[in-house]
N, C-alpha and C positions, 0 to 999 in steps of 0.2 A: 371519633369517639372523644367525650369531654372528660377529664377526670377533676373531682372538685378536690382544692388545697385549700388545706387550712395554715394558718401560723400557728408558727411553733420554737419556742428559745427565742429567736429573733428574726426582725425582718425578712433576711435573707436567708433565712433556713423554712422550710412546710416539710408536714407531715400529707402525702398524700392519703386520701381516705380511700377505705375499701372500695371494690370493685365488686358488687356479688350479681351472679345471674338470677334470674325470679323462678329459676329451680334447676340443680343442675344434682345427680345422682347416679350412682355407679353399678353400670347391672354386671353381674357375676353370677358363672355357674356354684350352686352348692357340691359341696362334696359330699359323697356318702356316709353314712353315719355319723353327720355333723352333731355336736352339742354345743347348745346354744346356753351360757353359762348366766345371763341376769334375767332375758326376758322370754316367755311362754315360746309364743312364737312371732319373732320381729316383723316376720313375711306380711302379719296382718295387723290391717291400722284397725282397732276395735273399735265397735259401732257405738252408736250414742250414749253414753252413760255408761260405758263396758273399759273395763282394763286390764290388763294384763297381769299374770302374777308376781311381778316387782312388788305391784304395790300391799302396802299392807295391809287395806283394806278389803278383804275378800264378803264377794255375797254373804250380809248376814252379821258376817263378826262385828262391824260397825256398830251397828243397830245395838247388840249385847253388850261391847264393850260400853256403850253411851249410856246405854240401860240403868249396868253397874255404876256408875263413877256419877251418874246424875247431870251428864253434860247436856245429855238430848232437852232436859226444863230449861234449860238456859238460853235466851233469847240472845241472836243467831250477833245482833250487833256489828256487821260486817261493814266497813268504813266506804262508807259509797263513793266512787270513783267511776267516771264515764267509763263505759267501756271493758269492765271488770266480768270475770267469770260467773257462770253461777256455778257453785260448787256449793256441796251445801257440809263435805266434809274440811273445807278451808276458812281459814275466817282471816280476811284480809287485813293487813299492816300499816303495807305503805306502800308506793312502786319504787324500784331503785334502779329501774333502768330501762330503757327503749328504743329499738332499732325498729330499720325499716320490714320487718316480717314479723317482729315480735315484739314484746315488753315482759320483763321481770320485773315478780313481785316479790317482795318478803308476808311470807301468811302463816298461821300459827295451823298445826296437824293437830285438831281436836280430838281424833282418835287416840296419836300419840301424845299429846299435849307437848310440841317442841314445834319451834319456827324451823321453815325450810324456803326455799327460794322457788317460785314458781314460774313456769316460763309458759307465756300463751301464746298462741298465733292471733296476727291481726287481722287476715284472710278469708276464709273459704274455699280460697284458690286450692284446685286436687293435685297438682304439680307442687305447691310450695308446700301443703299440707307433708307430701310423699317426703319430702328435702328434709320437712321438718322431723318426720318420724324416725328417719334417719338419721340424725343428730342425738336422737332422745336413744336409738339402740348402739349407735355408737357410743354412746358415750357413757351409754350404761353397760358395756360391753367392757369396756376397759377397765380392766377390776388392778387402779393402780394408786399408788399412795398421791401419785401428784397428776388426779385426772376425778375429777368431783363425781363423790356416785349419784346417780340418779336414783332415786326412790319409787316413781308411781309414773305412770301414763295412762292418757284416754283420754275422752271427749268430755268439754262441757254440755251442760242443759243447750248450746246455745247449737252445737256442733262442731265446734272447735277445738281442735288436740289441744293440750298441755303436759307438761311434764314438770317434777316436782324434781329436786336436788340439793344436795349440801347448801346451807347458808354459810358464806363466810363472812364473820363480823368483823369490822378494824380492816377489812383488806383495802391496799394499795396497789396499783400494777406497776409495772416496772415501767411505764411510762411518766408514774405522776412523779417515782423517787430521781429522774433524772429530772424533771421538773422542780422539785425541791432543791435538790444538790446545786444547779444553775443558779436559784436564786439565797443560798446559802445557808438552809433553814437549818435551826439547829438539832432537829428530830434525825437531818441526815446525814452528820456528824459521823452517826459511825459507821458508816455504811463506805469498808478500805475496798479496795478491787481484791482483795482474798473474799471477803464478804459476798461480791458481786459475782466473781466465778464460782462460789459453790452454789450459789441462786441457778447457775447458767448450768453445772453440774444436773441440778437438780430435774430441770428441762430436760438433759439429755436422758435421764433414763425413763423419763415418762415418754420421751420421744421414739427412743429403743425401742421398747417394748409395744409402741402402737405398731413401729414398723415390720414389727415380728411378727406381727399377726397381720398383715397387710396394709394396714393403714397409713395412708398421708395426711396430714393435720390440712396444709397448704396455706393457711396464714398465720403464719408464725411472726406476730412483732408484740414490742413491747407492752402496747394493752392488753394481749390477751394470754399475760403472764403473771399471774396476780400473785402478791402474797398477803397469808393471813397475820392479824394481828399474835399468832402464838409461834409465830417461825415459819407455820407452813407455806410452801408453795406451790400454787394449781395451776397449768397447761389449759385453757377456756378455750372456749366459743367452738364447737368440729361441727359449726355447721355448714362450712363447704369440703370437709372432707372426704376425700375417697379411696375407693376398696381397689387394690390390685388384683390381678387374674388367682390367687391363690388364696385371697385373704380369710382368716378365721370369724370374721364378722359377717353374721348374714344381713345382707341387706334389706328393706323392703321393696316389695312384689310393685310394679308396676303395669300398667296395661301399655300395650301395642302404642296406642294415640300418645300415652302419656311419658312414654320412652321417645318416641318422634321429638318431641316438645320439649323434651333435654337435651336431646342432640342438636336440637336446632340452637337452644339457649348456648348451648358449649359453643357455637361456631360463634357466637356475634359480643362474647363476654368475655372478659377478662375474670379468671375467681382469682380473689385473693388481694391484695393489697402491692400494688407494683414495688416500689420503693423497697422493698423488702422482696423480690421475686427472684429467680438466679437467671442468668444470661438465658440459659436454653429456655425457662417457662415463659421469660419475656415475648421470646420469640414466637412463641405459639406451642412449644415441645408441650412432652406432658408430665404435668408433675409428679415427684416420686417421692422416696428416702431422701436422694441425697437433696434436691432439691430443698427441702425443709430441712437440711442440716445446714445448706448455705444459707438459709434465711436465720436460721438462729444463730452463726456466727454474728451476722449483720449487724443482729438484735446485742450482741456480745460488744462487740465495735462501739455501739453510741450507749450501752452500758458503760463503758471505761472515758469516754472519750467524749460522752455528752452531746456527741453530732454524731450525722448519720454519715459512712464513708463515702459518700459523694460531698459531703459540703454544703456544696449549693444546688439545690433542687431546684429543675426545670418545668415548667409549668405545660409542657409537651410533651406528652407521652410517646411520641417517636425519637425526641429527641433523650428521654430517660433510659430511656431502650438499647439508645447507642451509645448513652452512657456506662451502663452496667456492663453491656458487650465490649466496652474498649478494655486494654488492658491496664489502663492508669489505673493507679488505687492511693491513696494518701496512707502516709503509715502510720498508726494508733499513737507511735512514739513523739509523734509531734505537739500531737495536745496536752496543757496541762488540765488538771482534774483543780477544782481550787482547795477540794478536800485532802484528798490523798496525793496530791502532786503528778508528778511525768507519769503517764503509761510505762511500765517495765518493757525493754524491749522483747522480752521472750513470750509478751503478751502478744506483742505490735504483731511480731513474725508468724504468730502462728494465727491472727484474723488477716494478715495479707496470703498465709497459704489458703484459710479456709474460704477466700472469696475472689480467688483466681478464677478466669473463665474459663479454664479446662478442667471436665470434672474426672479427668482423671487422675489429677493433679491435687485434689483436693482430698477433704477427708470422706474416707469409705461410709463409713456410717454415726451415729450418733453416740456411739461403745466410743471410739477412737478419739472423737471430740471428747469426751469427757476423762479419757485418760491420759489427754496431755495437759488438759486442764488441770488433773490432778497431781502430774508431773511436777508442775508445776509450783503447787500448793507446796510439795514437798521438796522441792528445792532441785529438784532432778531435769532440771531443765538442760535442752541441748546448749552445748556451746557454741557460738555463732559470734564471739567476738569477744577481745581483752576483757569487759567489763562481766558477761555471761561466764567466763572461763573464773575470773572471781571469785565470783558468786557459787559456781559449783563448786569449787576448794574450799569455800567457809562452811558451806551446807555440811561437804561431806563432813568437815572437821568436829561441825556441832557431832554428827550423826557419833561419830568417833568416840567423841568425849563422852554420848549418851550411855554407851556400850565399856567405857574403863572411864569410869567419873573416877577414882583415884590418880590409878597410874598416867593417865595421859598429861593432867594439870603437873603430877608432882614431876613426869618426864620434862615439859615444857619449863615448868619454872627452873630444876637443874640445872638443865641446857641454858638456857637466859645465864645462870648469875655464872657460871664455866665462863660463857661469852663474853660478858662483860669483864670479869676475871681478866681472862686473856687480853684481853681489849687494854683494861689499866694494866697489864705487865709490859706488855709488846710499847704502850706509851712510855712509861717509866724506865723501858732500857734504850730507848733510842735518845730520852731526855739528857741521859746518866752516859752514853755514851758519846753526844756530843760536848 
């Protein structure tokens, strides 16, 4: 199995590239009386020209709304681009992105008159198509502040799914800001490791709450953590995620041949992005919760630290494999940041608990990650050493003063000038007595 690297920071550092299978999806029984909260019915991929009730345009309304507003006169002007949809409710932008099974567009909703971001398949393939309609019900399933809603799905004129979703304009992922930080830009200036763990905070509860409903993300690294230019932060890409034996998300219907043809894709593929994978999924396990809370720790690590906790990245993915599973780990407290200086060590401690190879040993779930994170912010951090032990006496003391801003300062100052008092008496009679 080859895996291609790219550079990245520096010579001796690569970011391995994804791994994905050419279709891999999760079959699960439904529960009784399931409600399915964004799409009609996800069970089924609509036929040519048909979609679902996401979208907003229902048989007909279209037609009226263009009617009224006068948009239907208006010549269609759609920027020609190989390979583009026909849609005749979209009017294309620009493309702003393109993977191997698909490409995203920015296209204006002439119904609604606002830009959304359009995602098409390159395919026809009925396996990758299934993968892909799954991605569009996942992820329009997840009705959460840091997980982008999905608007519309169906087929082009041509017969290929698309689905429509939040634009976000000015975003950056958390890959290009450690990118920037490295090279000292000054946009990234303010960007302290308080800044970057509540980014990480922010992850955790759009993570929580996938997992509550059964959901595993499974590649969780720094590109596919985006944030927008007005503060927000979005959890991207769940196009190889999948559904646990219990999950609230229904999946799509697959046939007998085309469930075969994903099992077989599971046995010979790696999903997901190694380098970012935890000991057990490396090995072949099967990905879960905690799994993708070890990979966002990871993602936490070269957030703070600007490299990835191995250092130096092997170009072997047997030999990656035996890297992750050993028990070495470098500790965050060693690097400096050029912006914000040393890793805190009660950061360092708590990305070497969360990327320990025992996961019993690690954090339970993506709640607990964020509450020591938060621990943290607020100064409540364990103590683990002279310097921690510090640190929590001054915290508490702020906290103190916050709660008697009178009495504590005029208590402290008293005391002080009593001390010093004493201090020049106790001098002036040993002076006076010798």
């Amino acid at each position: 199995m080859s895996l291609a690297a790219r550079a990245s920071g520096s010579a001796s550092e690569r970011v391995w590239s994804e791994v994905r299978p050419s279709g891999r999806v999760a079959l699960v029984n439904r529960p009784p009386n399931h409600r399915t909260e964004n799409l009609a019915d996800p069970g089924k991929i609509p036929g040519k020209g048909e979609t679902t009730d996401v979208p907003l345009d229902p048989q007909g309304v279209s037609k009226l709304l263009l009617d009224e507003t006068g948009v239907d006169g208006e010549e269609e002007g759609r920027q020609e681009i190989a390979g583009l949809p026909n849609l005749t409710r979209y009017e294309v932008q620009e493309e702003i992105g393109k993977g191997g099974m698909g490409r995203v567009l920015e296209v204006r909703d002439k119904t609604l008159r606002r830009e959304v971001a359009l995602k098409v398949m390159l395919t026809n393939d009925r396996t990758e198509q299934s993968r892909f309609a799954l991605e569009a019900q996942i992820t329009g399933q997840l009705d959460h502040p840091n997980v982008l809603p999905v608007y519309d799905y169906g087929l082009d004129d041509e017969g290929k799914p698309f689905f429509t979703m939040k634009l976000v304009r000015g975003h950056s992922s958390i890959a290009d800001l450690i990118s920037d930080i490295r090279k000292g830009e000054v946009t990234a200036r303010r960007w302290t490791f308080k800044r970057r763990v509540q980014v990480i905070q922010e992850v955790c509860q759009a993570l929580h709450y996938a997992h509550m409903r059964g959901v595993a993300h499974r590649d969780i690294k720094p590109e596919n953590i985006v944030l927008g230019g007005f503060g927000e932060v979005y959890l991207v890409d769940w196009g190889v995620a999948c559904l646990g034996d219990k999950a609230q998300v229904r999946p799509v219907d697959l046939s007998k041949e085309e469930a075969r043809v994903v099992r077989e894709t599971d046995a010979r593929n790696i999903v997901g992005t190694p380098i970012y994978m935890s000991p057990e999924v490396i090995r072949g396990g099967e990905a879960n919760a905690e799994s993708d809370v070890y990979s966002l720790v990871a993602v936490l690590f070269e957030f703070l630290t600007l490299h990835h906790y191995l250092v130096d990245l092997p170009d072997d993915v047997q030999v990656l494999a035996d890297q992750i599973c050993s028990k070495g780990r470098t500790a965050a407290e060693g690097f400096v940041d050029p912006i914000a200086g040393r890793v805190p060590r009660t950061l360092s401690a708590l990305c070497l608990n969360g990327l320990g190879t025992n996961p019993e040993k690690r954090f339970v779930d993506a709640r607990q990650l964020e509450d020591h994170l938060q621990a943290w912010i607020e100064g409540k951090n364990p103590i683990i050493c002279p310097g921690t032990c510090m640190q929590r006496g001054m915290n508490e003391s702020r906290d103190l003063i916050d709660q008697h801003p009178v009495l504590i300062p005029a208590l402290v100052i008293t005391l002080s000038v009593l001390a010093l008092a004493w201090i020049g008496y106790t001098t002036w009679f040993f002076i006076q007595s010798a």
